[in-house]
Every structure is written in C-alpha cells, then in structure tokens.
C-alpha positions as CSV (number, residue, x, y, z in Angstrom):
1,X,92.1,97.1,98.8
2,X,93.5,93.5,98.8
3,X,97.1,93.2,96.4
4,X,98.8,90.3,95.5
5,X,101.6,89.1,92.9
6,X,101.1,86.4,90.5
7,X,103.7,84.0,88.8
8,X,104.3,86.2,86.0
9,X,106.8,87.9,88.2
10,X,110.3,88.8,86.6
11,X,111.6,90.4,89.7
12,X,112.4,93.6,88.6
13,X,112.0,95.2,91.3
14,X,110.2,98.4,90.3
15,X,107.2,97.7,92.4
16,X,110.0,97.5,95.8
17,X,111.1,101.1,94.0
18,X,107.5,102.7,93.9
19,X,106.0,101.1,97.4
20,X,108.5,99.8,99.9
21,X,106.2,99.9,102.3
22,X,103.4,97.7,100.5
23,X,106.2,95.2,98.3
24,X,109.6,93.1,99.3
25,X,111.8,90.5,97.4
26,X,111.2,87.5,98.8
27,X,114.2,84.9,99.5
28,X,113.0,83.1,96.4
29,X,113.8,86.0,94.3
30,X,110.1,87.4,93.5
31,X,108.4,90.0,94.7
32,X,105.8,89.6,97.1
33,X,103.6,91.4,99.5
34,X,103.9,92.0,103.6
35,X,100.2,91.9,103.8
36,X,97.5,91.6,101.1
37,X,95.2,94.2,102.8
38,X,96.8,97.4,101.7
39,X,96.3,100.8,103.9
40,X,94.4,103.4,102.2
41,X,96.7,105.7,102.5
42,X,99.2,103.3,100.0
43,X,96.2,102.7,97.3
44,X,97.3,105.1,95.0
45,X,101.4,103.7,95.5
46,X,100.2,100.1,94.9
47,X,97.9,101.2,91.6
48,X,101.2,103.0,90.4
49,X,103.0,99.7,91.2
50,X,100.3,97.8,89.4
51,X,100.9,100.0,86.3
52,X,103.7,99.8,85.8
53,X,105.1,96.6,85.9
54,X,106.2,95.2,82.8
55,X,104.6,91.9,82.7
56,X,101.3,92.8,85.2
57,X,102.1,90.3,87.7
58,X,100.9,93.1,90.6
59,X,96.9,92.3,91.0
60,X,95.3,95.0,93.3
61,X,91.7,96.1,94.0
C-alpha cells in the first residue's frame, strides 16, 4: 500500500494520534508521511487514519 497526504491538510493531527509509526508533522506544520510504502502490518492503522480525517487529505491504497 502506497499513502500520501494532499494539500487539503489542516494539521490536526489525528492521523499522528492513530499511526505514529506511518504519519509526522512536518516543520511546515502539515502532516506528512516517513515513507509512502506502508508495512502491511500498518494497512489497517493508515485506512483508520484515512477515515477519519476531517477534510480527507490522507490518500492510501
């Protein structure tokens, strides 16, 4: 699974909440990834992510 965040970012930072391992804020304030290919073991994290952020800037699959 490949996961990326869009503009539409309002860092929140719920996504950091759900997956820690999979999301960061960046220095610019946003949130972004440590690596676009995500472990299988963290699909199901990053889907929840995906979910539920409020303005679907996580884009996974």
């Amino acid at each position: 699974m490949k996961v990326h965040v869009n503009a539409n970012c309002i860092s929140c930072g719920l996504c950091v909440s759900l997956c820690p391992n999979v999301f960061h804020i960046t220095e610019g304030g946003t949130a972004g990834v440590y690596s676009q290919e995500v472990a299988p073991e963290l699909e199901a994290q990053v889907q929840e992510a995906a979910g539920s952020c409020p303005v679907s800037a996580i884009e996974a699959g």
